[in-house]
Each structure stands twice: as structure tokens, then as C-alpha cells.
Steps between C-alpha positions, in 0.01 A plus 500: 500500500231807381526309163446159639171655679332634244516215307367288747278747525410499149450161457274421806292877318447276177428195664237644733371663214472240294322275743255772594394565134455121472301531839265784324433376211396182557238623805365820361374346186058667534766838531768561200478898576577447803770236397674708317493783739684271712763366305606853398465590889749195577732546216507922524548470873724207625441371829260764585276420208508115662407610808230764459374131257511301827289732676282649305462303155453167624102430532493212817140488437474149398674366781287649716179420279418186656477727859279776298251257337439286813448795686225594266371146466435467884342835523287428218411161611422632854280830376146556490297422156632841323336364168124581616543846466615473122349694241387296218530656146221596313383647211525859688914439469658598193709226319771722610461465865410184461819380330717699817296369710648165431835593492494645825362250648719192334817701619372587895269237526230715675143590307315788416258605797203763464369707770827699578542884599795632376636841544762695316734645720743772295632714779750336743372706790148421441644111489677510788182653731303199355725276579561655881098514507497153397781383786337709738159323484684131527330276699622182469778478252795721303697365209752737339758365247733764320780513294631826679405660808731788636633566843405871474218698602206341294667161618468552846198650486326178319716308744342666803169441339539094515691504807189684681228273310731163618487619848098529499540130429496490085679274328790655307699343214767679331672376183845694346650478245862434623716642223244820406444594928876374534590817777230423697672416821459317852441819651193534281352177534548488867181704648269282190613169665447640864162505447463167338503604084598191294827606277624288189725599237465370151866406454671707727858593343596583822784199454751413246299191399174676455644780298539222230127536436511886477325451174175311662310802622171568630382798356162516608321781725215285696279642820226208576246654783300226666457312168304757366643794409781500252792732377755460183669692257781679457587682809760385747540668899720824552533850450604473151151389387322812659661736280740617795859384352635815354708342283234316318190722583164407401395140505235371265370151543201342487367238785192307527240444791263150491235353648297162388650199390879650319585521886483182578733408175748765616459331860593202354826624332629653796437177702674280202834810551451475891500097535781495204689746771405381836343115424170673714182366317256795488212280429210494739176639379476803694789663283277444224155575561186508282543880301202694484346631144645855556546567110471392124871508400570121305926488627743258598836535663820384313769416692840363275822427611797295285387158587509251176451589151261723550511884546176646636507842448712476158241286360230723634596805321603385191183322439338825635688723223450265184117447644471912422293603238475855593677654747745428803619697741835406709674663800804351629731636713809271355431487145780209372305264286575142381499448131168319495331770666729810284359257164102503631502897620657571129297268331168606686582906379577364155151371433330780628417447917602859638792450716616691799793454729546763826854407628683672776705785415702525797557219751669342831678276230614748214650191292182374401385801363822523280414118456119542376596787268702323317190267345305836408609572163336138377181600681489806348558380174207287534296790633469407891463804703756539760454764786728592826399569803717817589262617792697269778526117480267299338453143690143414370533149328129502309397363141170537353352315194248660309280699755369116640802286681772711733786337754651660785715418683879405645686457137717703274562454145809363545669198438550462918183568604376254203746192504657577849331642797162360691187760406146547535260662329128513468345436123153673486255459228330833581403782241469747784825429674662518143328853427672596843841375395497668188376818623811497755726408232382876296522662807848396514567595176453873608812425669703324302741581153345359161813328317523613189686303202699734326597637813598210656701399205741839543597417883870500566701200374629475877106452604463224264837328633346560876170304370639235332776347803216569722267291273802237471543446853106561558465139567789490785288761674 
């Protein structure tokens, strides 16, 4: 009978198999990385491989595409005139800017507006009092969209803060990420819808079904005050991102605060995630009012998600790199690149453009360190400089292009944050705001390890097996 069993069991194992590496192949064809990474998952690991592929490998994005893109196409048909506040280039641009410029705005289809202020925000503390500032002085609206948002002390302090400001009669939208703020509970959410706060989840995973689109995240951090005061970056809600986790310690990231016209554009992306969530069309004038001239910033907001052929964010920073003709500066907090993007950071230290990467020594997700080591002896060997943050975790995600074009903002350099996840970002044109990025990024360096080639060459053989399943399975991640 045990004999019987197994090979029933057996059989069934190679038929499953079989049909699922059929399955992968033929739908992950823009991926073969991550193809791979699969088959060897479903092969290696029977059953289990097949199921951890039905949750987590299959991307339902085009089946829900026709759901995303109307949702943008009515809120874009129902908005305002954004375009008047566009920024049209000159011969004050460099061909440089002018060039991303175009890029950025083919893949988010917004424009480049001038008059912003826009304020570098590098200690989470400092971010978080803005933001409470911000909520505080609320007088008609609050939009808040985040990827996570813990039920701990920082969490239910923020909490408090809208819950108060809803009850003075502001309106209060809040926007999760369903999968990223998974434990956040009924309990939780019960005093915020007491006093009238509008909750949505952007695809819940709370069910069975939804958990089938545990790959279609929003990873975005968004606070929207009255339509005229903006917040992104890189910062999510919790204790963690003060610094006060003792397991991680200190957190470095680096937020942004806007006024002028980028706040309407990141108004509009929240009300594209928020009717894609709740069908609510956030389109009447008065969420978009006329910005004042606060500042002199040229920027635009990028917002990219896996919809179609096209890859915001990938495209972004790969033009960025092979644009480079003399230095670039890139902080990532998840440092897994694509091929394309490996190819252009080599190729742009090979013919001379100073490179500089400041990865995360130590993070809440070790495997992607021992995943983004493994592609540092190529980028050595071309002569990229490759730093690790060892102070705490580093969660900035910033990249600066020779002293005149810097973004900021939601993504990692990693294949999920570039071909998988929802972001945003803000792409300034800005010699000042570039200065101030790259004077962060050497202030970091006082706190980070310089990588060394012939060093890193003599680490343990049982390092460089570590690295390379990490790197193998990188794209499963």
C-alpha cells in the first residue's frame, strides 16, 4: 500500500511540475531571471515550490489592468488642467535634463512644473514632526497612503492625530497597503471609522483570493494636506523608523516635503490608487487648487507601477546612469539589480563617470544583503565604489546625476520595486537639491565600510555560497 502511495504520489509531483514549468515559462517571458529562479524553486521543492509559485510568482496584474488604467483614465479625464503649470525647457536645461525630462514624463504621463519648494528631510524624527505639523494644521482635507503603518506606539500616535483632525470636521482618507500593513487589525481601525475617516486597502490579502495578488503592492508613502502640502519618500509609520527597534537601531532615510505644483501631481496619484481601491472619484477642484509660486525647484512626480510594457522607474534609472558623464551617486536600501541596469552602472564606471553605490549593511531582510553582494566583485572590477552602511539601517532610496538632476523617492534598486510593486518618486532638475543629496551621501560615508577588492575577493567560500542562492532566488523575494 506505502509503495502504491508514493507512486501515486510521484507521478501527480512530476505532472504538477511539469505543467507549472510550462505555466512559467510561457508567462514570465520580459523576466528569464526570474524564470529560472522559478523552475529551480518548483523542481528543488515539489509541491511546495508549486505553491509558494501560485502565490507569490504569479503577476495578476494584467487581469486587473483594464480596472487600473480606467481608474486613471476617469481621474485624469475628470481633473483640473495640470498641464498649465508645466515647465517648458529652455536653453537654461542641460541636454541632460532635458533628455530625462522626457523619459519621465513619457513613462508617468505628468510634466515638469517650476515654482516648487522642496525640502530634504534626512532624519526620521525631524520627518515625522513635519508631517504631525502638517496633519495638525489640516483644514479641509488628509490623504495618507502607505505601504506599512504599524500598530505600535508611533502608529497610534499618528492614528490619534487623524482621528482628532476627522472629528473637527476634516476630511480623512487613508490608503494601506494590504499585504505590507497586513496585522493591522479591526481593533485598530475601529476608533478611525468612529469618527468618520475613509479606509481602503489596496488589495487587501486579508482573503484567500486576494493573497493571489500578493505580488501587486503599493509601496508608496503619501501624506496630501489640503492639496497643498505634500510628503514622499522613503519612510513608512512605526517605531522602527524612529531609530527605537533595538534590534535594528538607527534608521536612516531620507523623505521629502513640497509645496507648488508636484503636489497636485502626487494628489493626483493617490486619487488614481484611491478610486482604483474604493471606485470614489477624487475629482472636484477644491482638491486641487491653484499652487502658489513658493519656490524655483523645476520637478515632477513619477509614479510607476507594472501596467503594460512599460516599467517606469526601470526605464528612469537606466537612462539616468548611461546619461552620466561625470558622476552618480546611488543609495538604495535593497540593492538587487536587473541586468540592464548591472550592464549601464558597469559600463558608466568603465568610461570614466565616478560611480558610487551606499547599500545597507545590515537590514530587516538580511537575504538581500547576501543577495546584492553577490554582484560586487563585477562592479569592482569595473571600478564602481561600493560602501555599507554599518551605522544602523540604511532605507534612503536617492540617485543623483552629475551635481544637476536627483530622484527621491519610494523605490529600491531592485528588481520588485522596479518590475513589481506601485512607487513614486519625485524627479528634480535642481543643482541645489543635488548638492544636498550628495553632501548627505559623504556624510554617510563617515558611517559606512569602503569595500575593498582584494579584500573582498578572500571572504570565506561559505560567504560566497550564502550570496549566490540568495542572488538565485533574489527574484522570488
Amino acid at each position: 500500500m506505502t509503495d502504491w502511495r508514493t507512486t501515486i504520489s510521484l507521478v501527480l509531483g512530476y505532472l504538477v511540475t511539469l505543467l507549472l514549468i510550462r505555466w512559467v515559462v510561457l508567462t514570465r517571458r520580459r523576466q528569464p531571471a526570474a524564470t529560472v529562479a522559478w523552475i529551480l524553486a518548483i523542481v528543488l521543492l515539489p509541491y511546495v515550490g508549486g505553491l509558494l509559485y501560485l502565490f507569490f510568482g504569479i503577476n495578476r496584474v494584467e487581469r486587473r489592468a483594464a480596472k487600473i488604467e480606467a481608474a486613471s483614465r476617469a481621474i485624469q479625464e475628470q481633473l483640473p488642467e495640470l498641464g498649465r503649470y508645466q515647465y517648458h525647457c529652455d536653453h537654461v536645461l542641460k541636454d541632460q535634463q532635458s533628455q530625462l525630462m522626457k523619459v519621465a514624463s513619457d513613462g508617468s504621463d505628468t510634466v515638469p512644473t517650476a515654482g516648487n519648494q522642496i525640502k530634504l528631510l534626512a532624519d526620521t524624527n525631524v520627518t515625522l514632526r513635519r508631517i504631525e505639523v502638517a496633519i495638525m494644521a489640516a483644514q479641509e482635507s488628509l490623504h495618507l497612503e502607505y505601504y506599512i503603518w504599524r500598530a505600535d506606539r508611533t502608529g497610534h500616535r499618528v492614528r490619534d492625530l487623524l482621528i482628532q483632525k476627522a472629528r473637527s470636521g476634516v476630511k480623512v482618507r487613508f490608503l494601506y497597503d494590504g499585504i505590507g500593513s497586513l496585522f493591522l487589525s479591526r481593533k485598530f481601525f475601529r476608533p478611525m471609522l468612529d469618527a468618520g475617516i475613509a479606509i481602503a486597502a489596496f488589495h487587501s490579502g486579508r482573503s484567500l483570493r486576494a493573497k493571489w495578488s500578493i505580488n501587486l503592492r503599493s509601496h508608496r508613502k503619501i501624506v496630501i494636506v489640503d492639496g497643498k502640502v505634500g510628503f514622499t519618500g522613503g519612510m513608512n509609520i512605526g517605531d522602527e523608523y524612529l531609530g527605537r527597534s533595538k534590534s535594528l537601531g538607527y534608521w536612516r532615510d531620507t523623505h521629502l516635503q513640497m509645496k507648488g505644483p508636484t503636489v497636485l501631481q502626487l494628489q493626483r496619484v493617490f486619487a488614481e490608487d484611491w478610486y482604483y481601491a474604493t471606485g470614489e472619484e477624487l475629482t472636484d477642484a477644491k482638491r486641487f487648487p491653484p499652487p502658489p509660486d513658493v519656490g524655483d525647484v523645476v520637478a515632477q512626480v513619477v509614479s510607476g507601477g507594472p501596467i503594460g510594457h512599460l516599467r517606469t522607474f526601470h526605464e528612469l534609472m537606466f537612462t539616468a546612469i548611461n546619461e552620466a558623464r561625470d558622476r552618480i551617486t546611488l543609495a538604495t536600501s535593497y540593492f538587487v539589480p536587473t541586468e540592464p541596469l548591472m550592464m549601464a552602472l558597469e559600463t558608466a564606471a568603465r568610461r570614466g563617470v565616478r560611480v558610487r553605490l551606499l547599500l545597507a549593511g545590515r537590514s530587516d531582510h538580511y537575504w538581500a544583503v547576501l543577495a546584492g553582494r553577490s554582484y560586487y566583485e563585477a562592479l569592482l572590477h569595473a571600478d564602481v565604489e561600493i560602501h555599507e552602511y554599518r551605522r544602523g539601517i540604511q532605507h534612503s532610496k536617492t540617485l543623483t546625476i552629475d551635481g544637476n538632476w536627483s530622484l527621491v523617492g519610494s523605490p529600491n534598486f531592485d528588481a520588485r520595486s522596479l518590475l513589481l510593486n506601485f512607487e513614486v518618486g519625485v524627479a528634480m532638475y535642481d543643482a541645489r537639491i543635488a548638492a544636498e543629496l550628495e553632501k548627505l551621501f559623504e556624510a554617510d560615508l563617515q558611517h559606512a565600510r569602503t569595500i575593498r577588492l582584494k579584500h573582498w575577493q578572500k571572504r570565506p567560500a561559505r560567504s560566497v555560497f550564502a550570496e549566490n542562492v540568495c542572488r538565485l532566488f533574489a527574484p522570488l523575494m
